[in-house]
N, C-alpha and C positions, 0 to 999 in steps of 0.2 A: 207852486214852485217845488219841483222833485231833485234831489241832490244826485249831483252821479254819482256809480256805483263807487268811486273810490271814497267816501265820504265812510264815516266812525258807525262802526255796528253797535258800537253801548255808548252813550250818554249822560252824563250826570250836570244836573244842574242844579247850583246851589250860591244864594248870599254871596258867602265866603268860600276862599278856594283852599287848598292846601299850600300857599305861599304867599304869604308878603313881603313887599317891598319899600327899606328907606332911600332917599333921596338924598346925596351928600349937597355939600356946597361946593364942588368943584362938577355936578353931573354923574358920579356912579352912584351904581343900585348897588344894593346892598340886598341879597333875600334873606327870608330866615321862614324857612317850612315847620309847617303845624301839624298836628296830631287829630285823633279824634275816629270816629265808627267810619264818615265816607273813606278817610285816608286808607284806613287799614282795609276796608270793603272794595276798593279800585284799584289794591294792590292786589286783593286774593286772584282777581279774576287772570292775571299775571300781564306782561307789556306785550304781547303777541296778539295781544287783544285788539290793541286801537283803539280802547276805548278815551274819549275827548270830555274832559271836566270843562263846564262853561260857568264863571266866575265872574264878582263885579270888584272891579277896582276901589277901593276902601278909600283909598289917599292917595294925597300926593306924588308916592313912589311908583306907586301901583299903578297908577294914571302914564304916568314916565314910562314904566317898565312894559304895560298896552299899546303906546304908542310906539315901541320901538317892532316890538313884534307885530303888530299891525303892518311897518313899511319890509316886513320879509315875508313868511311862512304864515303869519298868523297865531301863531303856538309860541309860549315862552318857553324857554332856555330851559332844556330837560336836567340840565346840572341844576335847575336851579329847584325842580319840581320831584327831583329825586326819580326820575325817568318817565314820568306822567307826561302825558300831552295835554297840553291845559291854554285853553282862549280865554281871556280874563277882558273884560267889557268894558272900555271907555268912557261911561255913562256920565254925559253930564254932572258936575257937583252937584249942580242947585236942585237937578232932577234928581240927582240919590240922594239926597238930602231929605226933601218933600218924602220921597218913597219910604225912607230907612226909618228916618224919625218919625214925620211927620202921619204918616200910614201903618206902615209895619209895627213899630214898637210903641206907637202912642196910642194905637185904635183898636189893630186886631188884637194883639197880643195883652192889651186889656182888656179884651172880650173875651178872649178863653180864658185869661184866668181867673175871669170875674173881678177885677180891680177898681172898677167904675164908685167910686162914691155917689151916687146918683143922685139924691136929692143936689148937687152941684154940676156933677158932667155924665156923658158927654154932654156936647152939645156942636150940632154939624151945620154947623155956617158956608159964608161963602169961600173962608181959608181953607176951611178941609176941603170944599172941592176944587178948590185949587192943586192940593195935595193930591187928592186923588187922581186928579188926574196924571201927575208924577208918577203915582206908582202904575197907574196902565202905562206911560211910557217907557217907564223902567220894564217891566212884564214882558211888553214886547219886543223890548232890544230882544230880551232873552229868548222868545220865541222867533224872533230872526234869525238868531246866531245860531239858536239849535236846528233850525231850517237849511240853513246852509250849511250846518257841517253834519246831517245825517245820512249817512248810505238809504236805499230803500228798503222799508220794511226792517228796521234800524231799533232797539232800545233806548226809549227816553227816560231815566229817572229823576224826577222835579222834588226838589225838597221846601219844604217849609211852606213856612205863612207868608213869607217874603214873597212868593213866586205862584199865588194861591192862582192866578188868573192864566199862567202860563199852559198848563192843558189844554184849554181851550182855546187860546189862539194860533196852538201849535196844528191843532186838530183841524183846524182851518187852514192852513197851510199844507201840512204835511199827511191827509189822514193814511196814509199805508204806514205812519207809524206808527207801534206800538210804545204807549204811551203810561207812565205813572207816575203818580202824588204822593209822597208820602209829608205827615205832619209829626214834625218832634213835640207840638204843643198838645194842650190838652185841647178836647172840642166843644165850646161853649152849649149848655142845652138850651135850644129855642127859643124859651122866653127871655133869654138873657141875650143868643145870638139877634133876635131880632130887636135889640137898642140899633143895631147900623139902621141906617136908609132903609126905605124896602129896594130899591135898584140897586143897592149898592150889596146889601145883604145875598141879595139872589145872584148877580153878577159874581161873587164870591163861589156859590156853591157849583155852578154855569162852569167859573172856570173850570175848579177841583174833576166836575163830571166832564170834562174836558177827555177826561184820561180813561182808558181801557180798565183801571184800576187804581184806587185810593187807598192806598194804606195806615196804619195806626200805631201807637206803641199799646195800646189796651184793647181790649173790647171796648170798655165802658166810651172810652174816646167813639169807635166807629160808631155805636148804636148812637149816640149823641149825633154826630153828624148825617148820619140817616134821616134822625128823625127833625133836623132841622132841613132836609130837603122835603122831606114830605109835608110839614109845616109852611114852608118859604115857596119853594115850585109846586107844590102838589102832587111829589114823585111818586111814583108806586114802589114800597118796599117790600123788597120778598126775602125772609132767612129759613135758610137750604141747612136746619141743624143746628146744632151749636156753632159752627165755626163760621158758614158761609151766609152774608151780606148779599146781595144786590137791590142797586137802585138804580129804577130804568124812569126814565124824563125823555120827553121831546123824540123819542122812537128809539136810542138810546139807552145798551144798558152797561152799570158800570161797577163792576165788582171791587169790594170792599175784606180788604185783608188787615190781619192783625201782626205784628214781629214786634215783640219786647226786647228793645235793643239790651244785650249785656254786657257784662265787664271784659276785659281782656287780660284775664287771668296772669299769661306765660308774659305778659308784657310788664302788666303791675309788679308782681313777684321780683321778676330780674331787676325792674327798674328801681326800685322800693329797698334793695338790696347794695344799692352802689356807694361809694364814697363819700358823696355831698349830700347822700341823704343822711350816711350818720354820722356826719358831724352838726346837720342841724338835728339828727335827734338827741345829741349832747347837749346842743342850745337851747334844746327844749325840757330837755330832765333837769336845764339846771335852772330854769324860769320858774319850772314848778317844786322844787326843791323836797323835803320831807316834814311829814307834820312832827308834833311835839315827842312823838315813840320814837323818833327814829323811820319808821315805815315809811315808804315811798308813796306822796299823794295820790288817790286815785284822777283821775280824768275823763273830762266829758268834752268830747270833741265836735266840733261844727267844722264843713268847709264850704263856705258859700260866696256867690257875688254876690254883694248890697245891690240883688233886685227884689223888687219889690214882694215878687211872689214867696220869697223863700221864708219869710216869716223872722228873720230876724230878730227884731223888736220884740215879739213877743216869746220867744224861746230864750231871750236875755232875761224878760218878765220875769218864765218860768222858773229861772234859776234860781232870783230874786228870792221869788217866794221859798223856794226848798231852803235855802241858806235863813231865810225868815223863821219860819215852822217849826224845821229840823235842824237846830242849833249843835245838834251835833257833828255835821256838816262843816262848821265852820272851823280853815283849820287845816279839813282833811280833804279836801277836792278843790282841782280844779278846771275851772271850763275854757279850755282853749278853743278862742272862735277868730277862725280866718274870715274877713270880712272883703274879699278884692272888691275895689269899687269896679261897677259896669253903668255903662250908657251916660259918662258924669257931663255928657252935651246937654241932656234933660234936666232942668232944673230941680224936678221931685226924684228925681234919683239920686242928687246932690243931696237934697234936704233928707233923703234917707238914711243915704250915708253919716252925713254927720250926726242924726239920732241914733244911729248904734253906737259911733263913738259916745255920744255924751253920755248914756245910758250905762255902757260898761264903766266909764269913770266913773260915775252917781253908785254903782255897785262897789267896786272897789274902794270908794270914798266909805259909804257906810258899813263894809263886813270887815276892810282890808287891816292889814296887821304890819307891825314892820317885817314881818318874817313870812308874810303870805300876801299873794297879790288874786284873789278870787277871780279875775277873768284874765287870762292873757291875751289881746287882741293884736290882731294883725292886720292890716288893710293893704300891705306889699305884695304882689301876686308871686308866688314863690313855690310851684310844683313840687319842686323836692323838701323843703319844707311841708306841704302838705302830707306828701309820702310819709314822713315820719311821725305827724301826729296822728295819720293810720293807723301806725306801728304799734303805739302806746296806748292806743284809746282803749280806756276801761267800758266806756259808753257814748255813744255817735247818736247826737241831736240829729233829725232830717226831720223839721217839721213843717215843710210849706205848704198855704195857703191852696195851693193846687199845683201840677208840676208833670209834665207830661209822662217823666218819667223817673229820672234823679240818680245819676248815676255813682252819686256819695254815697248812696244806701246799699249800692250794692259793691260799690270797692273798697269801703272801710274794712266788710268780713273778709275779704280776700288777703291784704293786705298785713290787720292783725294780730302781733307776736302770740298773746295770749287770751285772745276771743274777744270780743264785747258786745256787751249788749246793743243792742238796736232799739233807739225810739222812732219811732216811727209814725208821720203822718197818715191819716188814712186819705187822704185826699193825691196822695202823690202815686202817679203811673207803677211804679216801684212795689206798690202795697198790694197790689193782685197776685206777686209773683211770694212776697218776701212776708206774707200777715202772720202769716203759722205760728212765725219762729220772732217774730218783734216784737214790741209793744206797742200798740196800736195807738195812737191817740190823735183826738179832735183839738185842730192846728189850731182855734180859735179858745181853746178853756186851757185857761193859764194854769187853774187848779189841776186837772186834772193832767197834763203836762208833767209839773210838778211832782205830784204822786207817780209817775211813769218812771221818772228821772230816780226818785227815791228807791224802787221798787228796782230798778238798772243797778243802781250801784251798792242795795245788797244781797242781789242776787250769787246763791253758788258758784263757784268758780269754774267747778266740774258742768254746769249746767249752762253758765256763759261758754262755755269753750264748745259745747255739743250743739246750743244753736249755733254760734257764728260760723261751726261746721257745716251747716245745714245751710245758713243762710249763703255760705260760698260759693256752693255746689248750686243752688237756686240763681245764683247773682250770675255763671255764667254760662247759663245751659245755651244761650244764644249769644255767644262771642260777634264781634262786630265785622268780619267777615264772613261769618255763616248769614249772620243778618241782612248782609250786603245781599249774597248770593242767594239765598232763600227768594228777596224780592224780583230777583230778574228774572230765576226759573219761575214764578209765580204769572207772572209779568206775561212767560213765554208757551203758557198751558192753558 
């Protein structure tokens, strides 16, 4: 099936679109557009473009707001997409359900980032392939709907793990398109990628090679996923230097790129700067009040979703232990950790969640004082509150488990007022760009965490303030529409 020529020269396909929609009880929508690296990447290329975001309906509204644009044009309401043209997918519930939950965030996305408890799970019965079969149906809407709305010889950009199968079936449909993968996660190495299926594992990688080109936020990500095609299909891999990948399978060759997504500097700044961020930075200097001098507590800031990978738990540990040790601590710091719950359909994400909460009370219960509350936690998702525990932070926790990239690590230095230090996971996307100037540490050693933490907050002032310079400047040497446009010309050469 070849589209005619009035069909979209650039493509994006992704999960989530840059707009949601609620559902009243009398029949109106209601949108409320999002933020993030595609948004600002499909704005660079400007609306003269054409270029068409293909999206899956999340909910209820979204379903509603698909079916109306489906009975006209096909495209939702550009008031409502901030002048995007964007086809959002009617996909069955029970089908994105199986897909989203049931595949996406309970399989693969425990496989990159190594979550499996294993002497317990996985274990792939006949419900996952049930599931799985849901997400090839999900895959392929997607590969339909990019089929029919691409001009010939057309740009595709397919995002995620959500859509890992989509290159390939588009390639079979479409192949005069030029076609690419990019993965925000991390890429599982071999011995660990191959807990899936073997059919299912290799289907996985099939799809990805699907694409003219697969991209990464690391290196360390692409040589991973190399070397699990060469491991799983048998692919021949060939690296052209430091920089260039390919891995050619079944006649078949498919070039392998790197773009460390970054922060958006002129965006953070302005926005970090507005009204409602300082009055919750008010709400915040006065939660954390002043120790027994007089002197303003220091602060050690987290901003994460209670998922799993982010480590959480055990950077509450680490706190633990410094206020344990180092009793001089207690008093004079404290850890503000935003915790927004994510995926609370999952029941272990549930049970995540509320192990942070109890764990921060169990800390506050044994350091806390009536004149000092040793963690102040948040679970409300609250952006501009974020913004201003930016502002203040003497020292930015980022310790996940693994992380494809993590872009708290690199918008806390941007953001702020008088520099902080960086702990920093070494497991996290973030740490190839930003090791220099952080403190490194292994997500899993609570001690040494701990000691990191200490070592943060008595560091020089003069010396905080020249790295988090540093770590700025590194955080956004690839802004999220260089990022966007880097992959299409790449895409296009």
């Amino acid at each position: 099936m070849v589209s005619s020529s009035s069909g979209a020269q650039v493509l994006v396909a992704s999960n989530r679109g840059p707009v949601s929609y609620a559902l009243g009880a009398d029949g109106t929508l209601t949108s409320r557009r999002g933020g993030g690296g595609l948004v600002s990447g499909l704005s660079a290329i400007g609306s003269d473009a054409g270029a068409v975001w293909v999206c899956a309906a999340l909910g209820d509204g979204d379903r509603e707001a698909a079916r109306r644009a489906a009975s006209g044009a096909g495209l939702l309401d550009p008031a409502d997409t901030g002048g995007q043209q964007v086809r959002m997918l009617d996909i069955p519930p029970e089908v994105f359900a199986d897909a989203y939950n049931g595949i996406a965030n309970s399989v693969l996305w425990f496989v990159h980032h190594l979550l499996y408890q294993t002497p317990l799970e996985p274990s792939f019965d006949a419900d996952f392939r049930g599931q799985w079969a849901a997400y090839e149906a999900y895959n392929t809407a997607f590969a339909d709907a990019l089929a029919e709305a691409a001009a010939p010889g057309a740009a595709v950009l397919v995002q995620d793990y959500h859509l890992t199968l989509v290159p390939g079936l588009l390639r079979e449909r479409r192949p005069d398109l030029r076609i690419g993968h990019f993965s925000h996660t991390p890429w599982a190495p071999p011995d660990y990628f191959r807990l899936l299926p073997d059919d299912v594992a290799a289907q996985v990688l099939r799809g990805v090679l699907g694409g003219d080109r697969a991209a990464f936020l690391t290196r360390r990500w692409a040589e991973a996923f190399a070397e699990c095609c060469a491991a799983v299909l048998g692919a021949e891999v060939a690296r052209d230097g430091e920089a260039g990948l390919r891995v050619t399978h079944e006649g078949r060759t498919t070039r392998l790129g790197v773009h460390g997504l970054g922060a958006d500097a002129d965006f953070l700044r302005d926005r970090s700067r507005q009204p409602d961020v300082d009055d919750r930075l008010a709400d915040l200097r006065e939660q954390i009040g002043t120790g027994e001098d007089g002197a303003p507590r220091k602060t050690i800031v987290r901003v994460d979703r209670t998922e799993l990978s982010k480590n959480i738990v055990r950077g509450l540990r680490a706190y633990r232990r410094l206020l344990a040790d180092r009793p001089e601590w207690r008093g004079r710091v404290v850890h503000i950790a935003f915790a927004y719950p994510s995926r609370q359909d999952l029941a272990v994400y549930r049970e995540y969640t509320e192990e942070v909460a109890r764990l921060a009370g169990e800390i506050n219960d044994e350091f806390g004082t009536p004149g000092w509350l040793p963690v102040v936690l948040h679970v409300k998702d609250d952006f501009a509150r974020s913004l201003a525990a930016y502002r203040l932070a003497d020292v930015a926790l980022v310790n996940p488990i693994r992380d494809g990239m993590n872009l708290v690590a690199k918008e806390v230095p941007v953001v702020s007022e008088a520099g902080c230090a960086l702990v920093l996971s070494r497991e996290a996307g973030a740490c190839a760009e930003l090791a220099d100037d952080a403190l490194v540490v292994n997500p899993y050693d609570i001690e040494a965490t701990a000691g990191a933490l200490h070592e943060a907050l008595t560091m020089p002032q003069d010396e905080r303030a020249e790295r988090s310079k540093r770590l700025a400047m590194a955080a956004t040497a690839l802004p999220p529409a260089q990022w966007f446009l880097d992959q299409l010309r790449a895409l296009s050469a």
